[in-house]
MIDRENMAR-701351 format. One record per residue (C-alpha): residue number from 1; y, z, x. Coordinates in steps of 0.1 Angstrom, whole numbers. Layout:
resi c2 c3 c1
NUM Y Z X
...
***
This chain:
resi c2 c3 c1
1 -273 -124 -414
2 -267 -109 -381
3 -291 -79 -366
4 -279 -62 -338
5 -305 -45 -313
6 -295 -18 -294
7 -312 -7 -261
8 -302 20 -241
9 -309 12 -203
10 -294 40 -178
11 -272 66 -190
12 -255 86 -161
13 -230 115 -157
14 -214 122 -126
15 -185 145 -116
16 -150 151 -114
17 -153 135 -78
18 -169 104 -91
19 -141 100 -111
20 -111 99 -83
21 -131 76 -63
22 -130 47 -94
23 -93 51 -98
24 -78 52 -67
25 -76 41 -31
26 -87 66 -5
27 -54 81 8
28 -59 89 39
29 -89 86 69
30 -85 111 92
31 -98 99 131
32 -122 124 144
33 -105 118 177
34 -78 99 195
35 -107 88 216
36 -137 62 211
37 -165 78 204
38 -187 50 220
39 -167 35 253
40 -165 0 274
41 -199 7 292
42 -217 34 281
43 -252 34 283
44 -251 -5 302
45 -226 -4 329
46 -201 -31 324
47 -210 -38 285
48 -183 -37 257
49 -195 -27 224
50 -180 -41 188
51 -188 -49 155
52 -206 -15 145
53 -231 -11 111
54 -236 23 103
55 -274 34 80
56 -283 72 75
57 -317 77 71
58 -339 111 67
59 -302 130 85
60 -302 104 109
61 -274 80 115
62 -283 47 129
63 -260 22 145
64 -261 -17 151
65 -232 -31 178
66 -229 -68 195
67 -230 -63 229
68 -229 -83 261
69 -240 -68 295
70 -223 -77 326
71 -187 -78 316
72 -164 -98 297
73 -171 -129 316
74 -201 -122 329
75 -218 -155 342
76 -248 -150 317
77 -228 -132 291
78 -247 -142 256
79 -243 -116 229
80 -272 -97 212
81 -275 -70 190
82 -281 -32 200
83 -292 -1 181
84 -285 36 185
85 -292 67 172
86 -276 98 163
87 -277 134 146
88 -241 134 140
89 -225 99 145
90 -200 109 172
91 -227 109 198
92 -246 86 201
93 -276 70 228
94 -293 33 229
95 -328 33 209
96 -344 10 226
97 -319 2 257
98 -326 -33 249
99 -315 -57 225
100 -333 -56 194
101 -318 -95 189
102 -308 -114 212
103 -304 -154 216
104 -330 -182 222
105 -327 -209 242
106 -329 -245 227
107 -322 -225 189
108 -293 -230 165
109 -287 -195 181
110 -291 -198 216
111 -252 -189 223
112 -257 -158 212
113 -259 -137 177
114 -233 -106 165
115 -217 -87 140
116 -249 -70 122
117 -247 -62 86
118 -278 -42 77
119 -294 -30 46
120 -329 -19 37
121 -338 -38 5
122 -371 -47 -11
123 -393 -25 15
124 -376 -38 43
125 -346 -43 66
126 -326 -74 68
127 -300 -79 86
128 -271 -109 85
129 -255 -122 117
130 -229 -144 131
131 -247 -171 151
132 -242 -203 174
133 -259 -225 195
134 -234 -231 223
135 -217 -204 245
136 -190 -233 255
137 -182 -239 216
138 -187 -203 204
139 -168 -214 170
140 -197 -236 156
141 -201 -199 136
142 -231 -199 113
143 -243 -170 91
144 -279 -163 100
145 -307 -139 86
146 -339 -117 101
147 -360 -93 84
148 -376 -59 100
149 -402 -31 89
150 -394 -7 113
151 -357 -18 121
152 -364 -24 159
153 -383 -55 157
154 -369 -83 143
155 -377 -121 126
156 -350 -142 130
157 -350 -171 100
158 -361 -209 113
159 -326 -219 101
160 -292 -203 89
161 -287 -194 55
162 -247 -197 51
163 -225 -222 65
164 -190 -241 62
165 -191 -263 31
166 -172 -294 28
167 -172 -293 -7
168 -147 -259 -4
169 -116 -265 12
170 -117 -227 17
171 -144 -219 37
172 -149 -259 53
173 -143 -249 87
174 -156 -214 98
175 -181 -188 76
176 -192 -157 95
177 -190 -117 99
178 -211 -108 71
179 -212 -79 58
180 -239 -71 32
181 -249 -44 1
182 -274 -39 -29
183 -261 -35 -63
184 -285 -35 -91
185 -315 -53 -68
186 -291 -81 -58
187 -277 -89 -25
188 -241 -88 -22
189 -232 -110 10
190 -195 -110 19
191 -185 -126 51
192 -151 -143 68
193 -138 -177 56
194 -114 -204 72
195 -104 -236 49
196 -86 -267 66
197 -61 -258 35
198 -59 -218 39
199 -60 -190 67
200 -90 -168 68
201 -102 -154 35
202 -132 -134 22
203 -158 -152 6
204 -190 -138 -18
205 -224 -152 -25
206 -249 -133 -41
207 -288 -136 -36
208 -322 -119 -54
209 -345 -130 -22
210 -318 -125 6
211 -326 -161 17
212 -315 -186 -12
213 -273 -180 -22
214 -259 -183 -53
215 -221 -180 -71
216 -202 -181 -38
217 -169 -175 -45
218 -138 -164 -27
219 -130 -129 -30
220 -101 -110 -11
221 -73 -127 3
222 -41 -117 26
223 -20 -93 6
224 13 -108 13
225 33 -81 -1
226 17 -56 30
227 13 -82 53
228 40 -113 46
229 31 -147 64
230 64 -148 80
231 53 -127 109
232 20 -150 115
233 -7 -131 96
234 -33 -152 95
235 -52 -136 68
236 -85 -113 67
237 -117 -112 86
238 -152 -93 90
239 -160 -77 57
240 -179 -42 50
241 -187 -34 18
242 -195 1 1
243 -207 5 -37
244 -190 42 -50
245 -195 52 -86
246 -195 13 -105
247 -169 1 -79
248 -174 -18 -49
249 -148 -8 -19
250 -144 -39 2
251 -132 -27 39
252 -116 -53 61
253 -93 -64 92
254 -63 -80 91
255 -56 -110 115
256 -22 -121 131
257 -8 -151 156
258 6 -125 181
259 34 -142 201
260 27 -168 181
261 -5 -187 191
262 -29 -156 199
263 -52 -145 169
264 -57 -112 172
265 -70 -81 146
266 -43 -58 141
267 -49 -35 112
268 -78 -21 90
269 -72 -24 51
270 -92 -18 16
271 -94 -37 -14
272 -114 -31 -43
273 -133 -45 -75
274 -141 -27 -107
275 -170 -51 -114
276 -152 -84 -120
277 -160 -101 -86
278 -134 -127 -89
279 -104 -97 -94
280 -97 -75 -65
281 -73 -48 -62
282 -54 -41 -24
283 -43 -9 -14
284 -5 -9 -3
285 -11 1 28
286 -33 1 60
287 -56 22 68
288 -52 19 103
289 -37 0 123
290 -40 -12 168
291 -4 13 172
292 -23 39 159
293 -45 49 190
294 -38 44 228
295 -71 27 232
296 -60 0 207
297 -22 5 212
298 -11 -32 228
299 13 -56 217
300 -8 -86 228
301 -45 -83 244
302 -52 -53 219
303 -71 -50 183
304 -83 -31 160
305 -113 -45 140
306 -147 -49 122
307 -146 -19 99
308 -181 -3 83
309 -180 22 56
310 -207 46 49
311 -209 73 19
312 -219 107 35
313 -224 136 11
314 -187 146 6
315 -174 116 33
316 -165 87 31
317 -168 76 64
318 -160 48 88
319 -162 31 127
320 -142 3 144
321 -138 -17 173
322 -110 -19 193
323 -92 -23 224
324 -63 -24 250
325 -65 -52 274
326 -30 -61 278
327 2 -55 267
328 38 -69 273
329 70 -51 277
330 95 -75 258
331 127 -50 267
332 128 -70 300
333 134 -105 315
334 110 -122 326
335 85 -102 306
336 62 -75 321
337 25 -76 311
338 2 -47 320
339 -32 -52 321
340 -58 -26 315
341 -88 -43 331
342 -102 -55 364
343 -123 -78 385
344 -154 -69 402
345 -158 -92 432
346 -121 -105 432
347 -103 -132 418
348 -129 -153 396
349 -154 -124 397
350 -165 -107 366
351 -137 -92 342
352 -140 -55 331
353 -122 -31 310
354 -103 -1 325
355 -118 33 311
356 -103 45 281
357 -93 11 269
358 -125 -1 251
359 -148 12 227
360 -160 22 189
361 -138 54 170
362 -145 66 138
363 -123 78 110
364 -135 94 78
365 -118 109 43
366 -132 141 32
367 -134 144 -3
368 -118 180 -22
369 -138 203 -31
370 -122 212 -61
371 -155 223 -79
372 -171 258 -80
373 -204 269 -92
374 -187 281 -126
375 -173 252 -134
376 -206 234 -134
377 -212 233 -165
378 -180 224 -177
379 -181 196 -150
380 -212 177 -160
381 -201 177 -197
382 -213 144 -216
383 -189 119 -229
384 -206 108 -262
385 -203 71 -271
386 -219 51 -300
387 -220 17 -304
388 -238 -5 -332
389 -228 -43 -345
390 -203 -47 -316
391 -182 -17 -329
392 -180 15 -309
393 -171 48 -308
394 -163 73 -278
395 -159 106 -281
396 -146 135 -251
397 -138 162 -264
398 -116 177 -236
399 -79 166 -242
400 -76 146 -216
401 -67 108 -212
402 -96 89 -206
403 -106 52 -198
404 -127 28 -208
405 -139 2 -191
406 -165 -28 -207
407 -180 -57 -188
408 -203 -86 -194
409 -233 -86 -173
410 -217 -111 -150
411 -191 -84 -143
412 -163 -98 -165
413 -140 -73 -182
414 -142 -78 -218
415 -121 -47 -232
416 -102 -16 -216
417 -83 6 -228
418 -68 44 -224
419 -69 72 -249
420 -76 111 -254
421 -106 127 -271
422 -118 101 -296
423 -116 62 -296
424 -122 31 -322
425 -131 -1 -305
426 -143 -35 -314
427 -154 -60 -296
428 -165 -98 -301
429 -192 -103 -279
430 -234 -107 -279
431 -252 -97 -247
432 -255 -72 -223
433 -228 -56 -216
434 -221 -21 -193
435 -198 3 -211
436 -174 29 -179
437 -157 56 -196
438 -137 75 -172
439 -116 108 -167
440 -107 138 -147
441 -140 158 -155
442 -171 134 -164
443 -181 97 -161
444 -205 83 -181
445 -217 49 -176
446 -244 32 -207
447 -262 -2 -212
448 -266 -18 -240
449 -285 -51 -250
450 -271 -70 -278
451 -287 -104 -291
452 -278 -123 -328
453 -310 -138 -352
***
């Protein structure tokens, strides 16, 4: 005899809003300037700035960058990691001027530590980093971990917590550029692969004490049908992840063998998974890409790259690196290069960037405001849904085509299916599962726990 036990866990109802965001691809992120909004030595003469990580707490936006002081080649140029602050983020000042990490000496990351990914989790801040221990071999990447209390002052781990695995062709070589979120008190760690059998690739591994990994997996991959391999992209690098509604946005860059043997970051793109984490959707285009601003706008020392996403009240909104260090006229023979930097002391002193030429932009989509305070009500209706001995009902009431969406804890997809006011399902299946129903007015997500005696 089978007894089915039903427990309701979290029932929630969000707007029309909600509902765009799960089915489609933002369309369009409009740049709040043609400008950077931090530049090639602000605040520390001579220091670029990359790989930003945008928090907002209590109205305040908080930024982490890699940053090197002294120049590109600065003789004592080890990366560390900076914060700022802002009321705004488009201006923005150091808070402290120092680095809030930096490397040490005689460590596994004494040649330096970058690209932050930081979330506040379990009543406190932890932040992933890139990591090596020699400046001369800076691709010995590892994937590192410190905690914080008050975000300024940081515990880095005694050792890494990610690296290459021989036992994955996929990610043997290279792991790093992580980029972290929550969902449902787990730790989501994305991060940048390279396999000795593949390009770069974005791989997943999930964790419930932010030290100890579990179910890594490759995630996104190249989109050949934007991007096709015959013009030397190399595949995808330093992941940012943003959780919207019950689907989690994936923001990436977009790597390519410029002239052939010079990797660079040329374009900005978003993928996306509707809770299955081994199925992700690509949009069809890029978001951005280096053509698209003059600071980034080279055909060979320029890039566009590491991507962070934040959710802000009616914005989605995000910040990149990029820059113009070079670029090469091809119309002529021999071909012209023009270079948008200089030396301090000479010949063999200490490369910097030209003004205008380096920084951090931000771009952000504003979401319509297609709701008004009498259609409140109307909005925030309840989609009914019933469900006992693995048969369910789902009822609207709105004439309009609806979706449903049901997964198995573990995020596989175990039925979908489209319809209008009412729906009969079935489905063959005992444990916990998460029921999405979906339409143009009203989302409502349920939880059930099933179990057979």
């Amino acid at each position: 005899m089978k007894r089915l036990a039903l427990i309701t866990l979290i029932m929630i109802t969000v707007s029309k809003l909600s509902a765009q965001l799960d089915t489609n691809f933002f369309p369009q992120f409009t740049p709040y300037a043609q400008t950077p909004v931090i530049n090639y030595g602000d605040e520390i003469a001579g220091t670029p700035w990359n790989d930003p990580c945008v928090l907002k707490e209590n109205g305040q936006y908080i930024m982490y960058t890699s940053g090197v002081q002294g120049g590109l080649n600065h003789p004592n140029d080890t990366i560390g990691i900076y914060r700022w602050l802002s009321n705004d983020g488009y201006n923005w000042s150091l808070n402290p001027t120092t680095p809030v990490l930096d490397h040490l000496d005689g460590t596994y990351y004494g040649g330096g530590v970058e690209t932050p990914s930081v979330v506040f989790y379990k009543g406190e801040y932890h932040m992933y980093n890139t990591v090596y221990a020699d400046t001369n071999n800076s691709f010995q990447f590892k994937i590192s971990h410190a905690t914080s209390l008050d975000g300024i002052t940081w515990q880095m781990d005694a050792t890494p917590v990610f690296e290459p695995s021989s036992n994955l062709t996929w990610m043997d070589l290279i792991v790093a550029e992580p980029g972290v979120m929550v969902k449902e008190d787990t730790l989501y760690l994305f991060y940048a692969a390279a396999g000795s059998l593949s390009g770069f690739s974005i791989g997943l591994a999930r964790s419930i004490d932010g030290v100890n990994f579990i179910d890594t997996t490759q995630t996104a991959k190249l989109p050949t049908d934007v991007y096709q391999n015959g013009n030397n992209y190399q595949g995808l690098s330093t992941p940012s992840p943003v959780m919207i509604g019950d689907t989690i946005y994936l923001f990436t860059d977009v790597a390519q063998n410029v002239f052939d043997t010079t990797w660079k970051q040329v374009a900005l793109h978003q993928f996306k998974s509707y809770g299955d984490i081994n199925k992700w959707h690509h949009d069809t285009l890029p978001i951005h890409v280096r053509a698209d601003f003059s600071w980034t706008d080279g055909n060979f020392g320029a890039e566009i790259f590491a991507i962070t996403p934040l959710l802000d009240g009616n914005r989605l909104r995000i910040w990149y690196s990029g820059h113009n260090i070079s670029s090469i006229d091809t119309t002529v023979t021999p071909f012209d290069t023009t270079y948008n930097a200089h030396f301090i002391g000479g010949i063999g002193g200490e490369l910097h960037v030209d003004a205008g030429f380096w920084g951090i932009g931000t771009s952000e989509y504003v979401f319509p405001n297609s709701v008004g305070i009498k259609d409140a009500a109307y909005i925030n209706e309840k989609i009914s849904i019933s469900y006992y001995r693995n048969k369910g009902v789902v009822e609207t009431k709105n004439n309009l085509q609806s979706t449903i969406n049901i997964y198995s804890v573990s995020g596989q997809l175990l039925y979908r299916n489209t319809f209008t006011n009412t729906l009969n399902f079935n489905i063959d299946y005992d444990g916990l599962i998460l029921i999405n129903v979906i339409n143009d007015n009203s989302v409502l997500t349920q939880k059930y726990i099933s179990f057979k005696m």
